[in-house]
C-alpha positions as CSV (number, residue, x, y, z in Angstrom):
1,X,-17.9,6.0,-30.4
2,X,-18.9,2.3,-30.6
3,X,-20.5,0.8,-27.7
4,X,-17.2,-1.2,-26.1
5,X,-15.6,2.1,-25.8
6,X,-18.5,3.1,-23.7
7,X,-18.9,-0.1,-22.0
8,X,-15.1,1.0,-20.7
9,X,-15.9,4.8,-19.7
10,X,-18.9,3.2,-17.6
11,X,-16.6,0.9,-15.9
12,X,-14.0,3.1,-15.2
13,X,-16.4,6.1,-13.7
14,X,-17.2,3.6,-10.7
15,X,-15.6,4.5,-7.5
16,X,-12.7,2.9,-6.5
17,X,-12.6,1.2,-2.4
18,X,-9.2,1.5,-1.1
19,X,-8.5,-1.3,0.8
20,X,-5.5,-1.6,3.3
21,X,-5.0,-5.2,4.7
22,X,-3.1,-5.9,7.5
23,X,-1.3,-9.1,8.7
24,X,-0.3,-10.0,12.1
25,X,2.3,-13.0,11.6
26,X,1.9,-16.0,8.7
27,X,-0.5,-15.9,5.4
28,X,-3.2,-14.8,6.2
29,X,-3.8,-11.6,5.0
30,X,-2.4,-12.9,1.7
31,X,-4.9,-15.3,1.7
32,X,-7.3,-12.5,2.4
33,X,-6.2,-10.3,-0.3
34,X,-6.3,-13.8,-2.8
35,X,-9.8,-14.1,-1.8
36,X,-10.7,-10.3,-2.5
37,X,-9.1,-10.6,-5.6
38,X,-10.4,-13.8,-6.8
39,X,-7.3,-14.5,-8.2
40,X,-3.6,-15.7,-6.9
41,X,-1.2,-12.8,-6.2
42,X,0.3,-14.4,-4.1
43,X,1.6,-17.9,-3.7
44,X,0.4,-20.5,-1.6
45,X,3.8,-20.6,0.4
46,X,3.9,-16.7,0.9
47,X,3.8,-15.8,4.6
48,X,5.6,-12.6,4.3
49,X,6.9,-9.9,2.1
50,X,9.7,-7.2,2.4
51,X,8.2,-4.4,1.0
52,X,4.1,-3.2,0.5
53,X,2.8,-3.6,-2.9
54,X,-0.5,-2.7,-4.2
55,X,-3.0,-4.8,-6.7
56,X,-6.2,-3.9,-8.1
57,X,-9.6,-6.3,-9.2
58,X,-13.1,-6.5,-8.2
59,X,-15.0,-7.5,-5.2
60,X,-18.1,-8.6,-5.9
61,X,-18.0,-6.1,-9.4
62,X,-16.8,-2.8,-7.6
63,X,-13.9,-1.4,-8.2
64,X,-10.9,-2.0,-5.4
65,X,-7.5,-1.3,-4.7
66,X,-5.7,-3.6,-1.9
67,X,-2.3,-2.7,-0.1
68,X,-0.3,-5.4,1.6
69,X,2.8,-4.8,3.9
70,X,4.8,-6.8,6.2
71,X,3.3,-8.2,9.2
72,X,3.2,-6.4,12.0
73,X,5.4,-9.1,14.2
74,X,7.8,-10.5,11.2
75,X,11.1,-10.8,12.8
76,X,13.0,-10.2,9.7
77,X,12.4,-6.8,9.2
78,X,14.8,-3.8,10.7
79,X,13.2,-1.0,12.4
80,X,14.0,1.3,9.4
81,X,13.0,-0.9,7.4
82,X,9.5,-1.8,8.8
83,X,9.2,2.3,9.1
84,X,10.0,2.5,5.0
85,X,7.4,0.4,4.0
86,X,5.2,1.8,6.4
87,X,5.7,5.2,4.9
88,X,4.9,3.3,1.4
89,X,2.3,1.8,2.2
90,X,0.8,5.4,3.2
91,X,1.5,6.5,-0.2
92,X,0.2,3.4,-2.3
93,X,-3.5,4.1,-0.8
94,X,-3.8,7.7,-0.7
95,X,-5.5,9.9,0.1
96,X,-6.4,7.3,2.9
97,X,-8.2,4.0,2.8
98,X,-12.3,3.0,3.5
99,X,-11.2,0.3,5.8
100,X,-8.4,-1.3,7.3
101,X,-9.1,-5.5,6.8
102,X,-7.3,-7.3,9.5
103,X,-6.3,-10.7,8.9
104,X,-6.0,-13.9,11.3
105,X,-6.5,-17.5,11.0
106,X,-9.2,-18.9,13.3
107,X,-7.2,-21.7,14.7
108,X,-4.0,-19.8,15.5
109,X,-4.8,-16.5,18.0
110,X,-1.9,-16.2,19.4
111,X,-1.2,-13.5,22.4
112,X,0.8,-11.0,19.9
113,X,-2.8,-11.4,17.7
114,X,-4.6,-9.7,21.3
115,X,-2.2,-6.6,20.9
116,X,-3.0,-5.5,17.6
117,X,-5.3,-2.7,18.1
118,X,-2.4,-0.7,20.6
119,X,0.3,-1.5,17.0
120,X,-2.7,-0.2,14.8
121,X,-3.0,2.8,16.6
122,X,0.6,3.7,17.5
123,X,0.7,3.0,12.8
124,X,-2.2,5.1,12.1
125,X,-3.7,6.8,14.9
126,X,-6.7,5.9,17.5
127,X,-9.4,6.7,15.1
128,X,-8.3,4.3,12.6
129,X,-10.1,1.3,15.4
130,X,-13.2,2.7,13.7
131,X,-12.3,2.0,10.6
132,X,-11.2,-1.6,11.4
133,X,-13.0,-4.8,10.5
134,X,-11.0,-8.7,11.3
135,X,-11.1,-11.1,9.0
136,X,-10.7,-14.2,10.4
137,X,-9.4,-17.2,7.2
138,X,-10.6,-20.7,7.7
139,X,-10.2,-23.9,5.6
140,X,-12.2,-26.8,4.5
141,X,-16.2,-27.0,4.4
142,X,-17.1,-25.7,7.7
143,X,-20.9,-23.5,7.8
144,X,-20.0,-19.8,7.7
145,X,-23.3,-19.7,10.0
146,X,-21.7,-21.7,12.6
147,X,-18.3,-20.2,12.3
148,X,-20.1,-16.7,13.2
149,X,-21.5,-18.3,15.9
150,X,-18.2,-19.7,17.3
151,X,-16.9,-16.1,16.9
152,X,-19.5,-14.5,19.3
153,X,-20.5,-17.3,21.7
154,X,-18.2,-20.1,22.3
155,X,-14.7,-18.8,22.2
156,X,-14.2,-16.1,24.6
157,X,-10.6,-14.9,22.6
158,X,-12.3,-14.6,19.7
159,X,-15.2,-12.8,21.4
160,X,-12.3,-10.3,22.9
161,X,-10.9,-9.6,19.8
162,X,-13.6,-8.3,17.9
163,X,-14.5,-6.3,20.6
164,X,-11.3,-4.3,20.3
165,X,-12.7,-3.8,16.8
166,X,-15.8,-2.6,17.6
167,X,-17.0,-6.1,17.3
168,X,-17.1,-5.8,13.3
169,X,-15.8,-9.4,11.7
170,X,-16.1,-11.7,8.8
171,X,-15.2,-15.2,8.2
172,X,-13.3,-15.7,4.8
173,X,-12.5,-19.4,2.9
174,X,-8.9,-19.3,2.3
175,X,-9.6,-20.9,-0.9
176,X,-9.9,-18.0,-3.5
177,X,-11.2,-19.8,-6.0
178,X,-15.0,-20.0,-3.4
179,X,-16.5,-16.5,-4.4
180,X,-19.9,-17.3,-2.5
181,X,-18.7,-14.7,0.1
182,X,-17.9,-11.9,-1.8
183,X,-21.5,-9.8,-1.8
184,X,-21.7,-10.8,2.1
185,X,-17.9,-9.4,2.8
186,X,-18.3,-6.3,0.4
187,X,-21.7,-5.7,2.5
188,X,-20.0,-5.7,5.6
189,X,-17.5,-3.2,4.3
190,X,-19.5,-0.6,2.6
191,X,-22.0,-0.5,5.9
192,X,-19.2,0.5,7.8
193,X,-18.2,3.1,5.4
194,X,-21.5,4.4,5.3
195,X,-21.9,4.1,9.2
196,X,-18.6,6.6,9.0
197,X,-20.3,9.0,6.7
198,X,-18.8,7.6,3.6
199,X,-15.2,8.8,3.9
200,X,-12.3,7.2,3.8
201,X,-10.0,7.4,6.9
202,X,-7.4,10.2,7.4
203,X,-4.3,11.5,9.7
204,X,-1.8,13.7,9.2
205,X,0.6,11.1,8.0
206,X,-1.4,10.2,4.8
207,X,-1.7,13.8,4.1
208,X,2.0,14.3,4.3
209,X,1.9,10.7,1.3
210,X,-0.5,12.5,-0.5
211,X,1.1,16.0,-1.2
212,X,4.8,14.1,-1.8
213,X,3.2,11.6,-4.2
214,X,1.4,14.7,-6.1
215,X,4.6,16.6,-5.9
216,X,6.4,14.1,-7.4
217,X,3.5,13.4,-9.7
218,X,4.0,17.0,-11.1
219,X,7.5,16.5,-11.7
220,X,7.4,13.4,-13.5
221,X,5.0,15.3,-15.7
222,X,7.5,17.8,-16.2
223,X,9.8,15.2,-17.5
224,X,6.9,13.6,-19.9
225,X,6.3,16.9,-21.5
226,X,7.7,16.4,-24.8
227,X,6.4,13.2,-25.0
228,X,3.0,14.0,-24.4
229,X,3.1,16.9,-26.9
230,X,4.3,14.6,-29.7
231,X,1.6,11.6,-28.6
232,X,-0.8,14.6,-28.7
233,X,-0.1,15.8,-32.3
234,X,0.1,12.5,-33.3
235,X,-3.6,11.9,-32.3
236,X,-4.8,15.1,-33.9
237,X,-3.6,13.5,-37.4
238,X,-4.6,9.7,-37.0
239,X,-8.3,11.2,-35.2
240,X,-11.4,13.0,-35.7
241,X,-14.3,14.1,-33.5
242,X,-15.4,11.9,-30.5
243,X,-12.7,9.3,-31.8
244,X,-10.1,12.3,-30.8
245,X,-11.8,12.8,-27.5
246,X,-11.7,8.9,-26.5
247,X,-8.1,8.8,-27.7
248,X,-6.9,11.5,-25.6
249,X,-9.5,9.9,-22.6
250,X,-7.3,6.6,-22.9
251,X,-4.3,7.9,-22.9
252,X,-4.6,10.7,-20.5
253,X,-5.5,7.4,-17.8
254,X,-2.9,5.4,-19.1
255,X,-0.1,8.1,-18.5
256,X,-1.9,9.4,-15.1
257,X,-1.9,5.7,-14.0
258,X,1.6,5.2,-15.0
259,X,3.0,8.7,-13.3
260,X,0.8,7.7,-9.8
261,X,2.0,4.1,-9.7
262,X,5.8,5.9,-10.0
263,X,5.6,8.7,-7.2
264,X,3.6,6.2,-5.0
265,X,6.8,3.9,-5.2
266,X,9.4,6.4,-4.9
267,X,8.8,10.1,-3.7
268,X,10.6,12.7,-1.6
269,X,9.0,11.8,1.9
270,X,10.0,7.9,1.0
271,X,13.6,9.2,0.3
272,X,13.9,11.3,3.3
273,X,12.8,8.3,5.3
274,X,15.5,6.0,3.8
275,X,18.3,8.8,4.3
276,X,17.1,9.0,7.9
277,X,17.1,5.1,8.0
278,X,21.3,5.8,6.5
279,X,21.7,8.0,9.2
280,X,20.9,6.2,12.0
281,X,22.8,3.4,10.5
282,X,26.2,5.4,10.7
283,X,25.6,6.2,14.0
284,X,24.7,2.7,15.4
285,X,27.4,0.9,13.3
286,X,29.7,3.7,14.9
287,X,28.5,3.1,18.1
288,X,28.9,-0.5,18.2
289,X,32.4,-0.3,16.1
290,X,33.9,2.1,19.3
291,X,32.4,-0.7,21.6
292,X,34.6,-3.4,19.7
293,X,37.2,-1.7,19.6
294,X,37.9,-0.2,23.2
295,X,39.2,-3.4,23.8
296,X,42.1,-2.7,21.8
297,X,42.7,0.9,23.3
298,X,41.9,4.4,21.7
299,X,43.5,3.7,18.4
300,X,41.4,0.7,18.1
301,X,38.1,2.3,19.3
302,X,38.7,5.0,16.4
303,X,39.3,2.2,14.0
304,X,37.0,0.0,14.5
305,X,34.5,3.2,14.6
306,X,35.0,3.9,11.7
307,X,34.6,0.5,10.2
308,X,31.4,-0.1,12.3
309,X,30.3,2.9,10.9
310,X,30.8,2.2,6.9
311,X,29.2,-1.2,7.6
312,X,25.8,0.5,9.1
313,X,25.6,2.9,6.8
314,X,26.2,0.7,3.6
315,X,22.7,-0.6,3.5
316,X,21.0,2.4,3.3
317,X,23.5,3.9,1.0
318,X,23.1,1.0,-1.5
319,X,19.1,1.7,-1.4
320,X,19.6,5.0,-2.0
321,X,21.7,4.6,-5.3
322,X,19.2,1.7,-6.4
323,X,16.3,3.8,-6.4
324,X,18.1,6.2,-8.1
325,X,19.1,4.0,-10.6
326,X,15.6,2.5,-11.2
327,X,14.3,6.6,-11.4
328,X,16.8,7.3,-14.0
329,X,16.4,4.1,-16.1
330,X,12.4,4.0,-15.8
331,X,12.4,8.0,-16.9
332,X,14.6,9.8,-18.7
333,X,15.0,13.4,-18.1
334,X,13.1,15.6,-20.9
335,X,14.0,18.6,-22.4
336,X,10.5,20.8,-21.1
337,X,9.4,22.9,-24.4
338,X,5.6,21.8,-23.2
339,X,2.9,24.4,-21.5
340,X,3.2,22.9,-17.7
341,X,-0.1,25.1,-16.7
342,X,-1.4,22.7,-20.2
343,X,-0.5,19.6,-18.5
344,X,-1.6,19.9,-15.2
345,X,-4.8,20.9,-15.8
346,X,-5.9,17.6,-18.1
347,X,-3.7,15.6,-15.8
348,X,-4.4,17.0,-12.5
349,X,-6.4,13.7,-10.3
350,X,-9.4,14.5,-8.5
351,X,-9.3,14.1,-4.3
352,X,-12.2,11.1,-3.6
C-alpha cells in the first residue's frame, strides 16, 4: 500500500461533526454555511431554498457535514411542505446533529428573530436550546473583539438573544473567502459538545429518520446485489494482497456513501409524510371547492367539490410520482442471487 492510500484511510477515520444550520428569514445561514465551508455553495443572491440539502468540507481541518433548510419564517413555503423538508432534514443528519448553528445578521434583529427558541423547540424538542449556538454574520472590517463586546454590553436585543441560547454566540465575516475565524468558531463548537458529554443531540423524531433511512438503506442494497458480486469478482482477478483489501475499502465507502445519500433523500417516513401532505390536500381543496360552489346550489357544491378537490390533491400526487420516477431511473431493480446476511455485514454503518 503506498503512502497516499494511507494518507486517505487517515483522513477518512476522523470523526465527522454534524452540523445543522438554521435560518430565520434572508441569507444568512447560507452565508454561514459559505463561511464553514470555505467555499461558495451557495450564491451570493440566495436567501432561501425549497428543499434541505446537505454539503460536506472542513472546518478548520475536521471533518463536517452541514444541513440547510428553509427559513423558519419564509412565506413561500406550504405547511406540508415546510413539514417535508423538515422530516428531510432529520434524515440528512442522522443519527442527530453536535449542534444546531443559528444564523442572523447583526444589523437586522427583527421581532420574529426574538421567537426562535419557542419554533426550535416546537422543531426539535426543548433540549435541543442546549445544543444551540447563534451565529451572528457581519460585513466589512469591523474588530471581532469589539463586535463581542457589542453583543454582551451595548445592545440589550442582542444581549436577550443569546441568553435564550444559553448565552453561547459567535460573530462570523460573511465573506467566506476570511478563514481567520475558523479555529475560534470550531472551538466554540466542540466546547459545547464536550460540555454535553460529547454526544450529539437526539429525540424521538431523529430516531424515527434513522431507522427509515437504514431500512431503506437495506433495501437498496438488496437491489445492488448483483452488482456488487460482479464489482467483487472483478477485484479478486485485477488485485492481490493489501491492494485487494484497499480496493474493496474504496469501494465498500463509495457504494455505502452513494446508498446513504439515496435513503436520506427519499425513504418510507419521507413518503408517508408527502402522502399525508396529498391527503390533507384533497380534503382542503374539497372543503373550499363545496364553499365555491354552495352558491350555485347542491349540484354546484358537489361539483365544484370535486374539482376543488383534484386541484388540492394534484400537488402532492405529482411529487409522489416524481420521486418515484427519480427511484426507478437512479436504481434499477436487481435480480437478488447475492448472500444479503454477506452484504450487510461489510456494509452495515456504525451508530457515532
Amino acid at each position: 500500500m503506498n503512502p497516499s492510500q494511507m494518507d486517505k484511510r487517515k483522513k477518512g477515520s476522523a470523526k465527522e461533526l454534524r452540523l445543522m444550520v438554521v435560518g430565520s428569514s434572508g441569507p444568512s445561514q447560507f452565508q454561514l454555511t459559505n463561511a464553514i465551508l470555505g467555499k461558495e455553495v451557495f450564491s451570493t443572491d440566495v436567501t432561501s431554498i425549497s428543499a434541505s440539502v446537505k454539503n460536506k468540507g472542513e472546518l478548520s481541518g475536521r471533518p463536517v457535514g452541514v444541513v440547510n433548510g428553509p427559513n423558519m419564517y419564509d412565506k413561500d413555503i406550504t405547511h406540508v411542505k415546510r413539514r417535508m423538508e423538515l422530516r428531510r432534514s432529520k434524515c440528512l443528519c442522522i443519527p442527530g446533529p453536535h449542534a444546531f448553528l443559528i444564523a442572523f445578521d447583526i444589523e437586522k434583529i427583527s421581532p420574529n428573530d426574538m421567537k426562535t427558541p419557542w419554533l426550535l423547540k416546537k422543531r426539535f424538542g426543548a433540549n435541543c436550546l442546549k445544543h444551540c449556538m447563534v451565529l451572528f454574520a457581519y460585513e466589512g472590517n469591523l474588530d471581532g473583539a469589539s463586535l463581542e463586546n457589542r453583543v454582551k454590553k451595548t445592545e440589550w436585543y442582542l444581549r436577550e438573544l443569546i441568553e435564550k441560547y444559553g448565552g453561547r454566540f459567535h460573530v462570523f465575516k460573511k465573506d467566506w473567502r476570511d478563514r481567520s475565524q475558523d479555529k475560534e468558531l470550531l472551538r466554540k463548537i466542540e466546547l459545547m459538545v464536550a460540555s454535553l458529554g460529547g454526544g450529539h443531540f437526539s429525540c424521538r423524531t431523529f430516531q424515527m429518520a434513522e431507522d427509515s433511512v437504514r431500512k431503506e438503506e437495506k433495501r437498496l442494497r438488496k437491489q445492488r446485489a448483483v452488482e456488487i458480486e460482479r464489482t467483487w469478482n472483478e477485484m479478486e482477478q485485477q488485485y492481490m494482497s493489501e491492494e485487494l483489501c484497499f480496493q474493496k475499502d474504496v469501494y465498500i465507502a463509495n457504494v455505502r456513501a452513494e446508498i446513504q445519500a439515496k435513503a436520506e433523500l427519499d425513504n418510507g417516513w419521507l413518503r408517508t409524510s408527502l402522502a399525508r401532505g396529498l391527503g390533507i390536500g384533497l380534503v382542503v381543496g374539497g372543503v373550499i371547492g363545496a364553499i365555491f360552489g354552495s352558491i350555485e346550489g347542491v349540484g354546484g357544491m358537489v361539483l365544484f367539490g370535486f374539482i376543488g378537490g383534484a386541484v388540492g390533491g394534484s400537488a402532492g400526487g405529482t411529487a409522489q410520482v416524481a420521486i418515484k420516477h427519480m427511484e426507478n431511473r437512479v436504481t434499477p431493480p436487481a435480480r437478488l442471487n447475492f448472500n444479503s446476511i454477506f452484504i450487510n455485514r461489510f456494509f452495515a454503518v456504525p451508530r457515532t
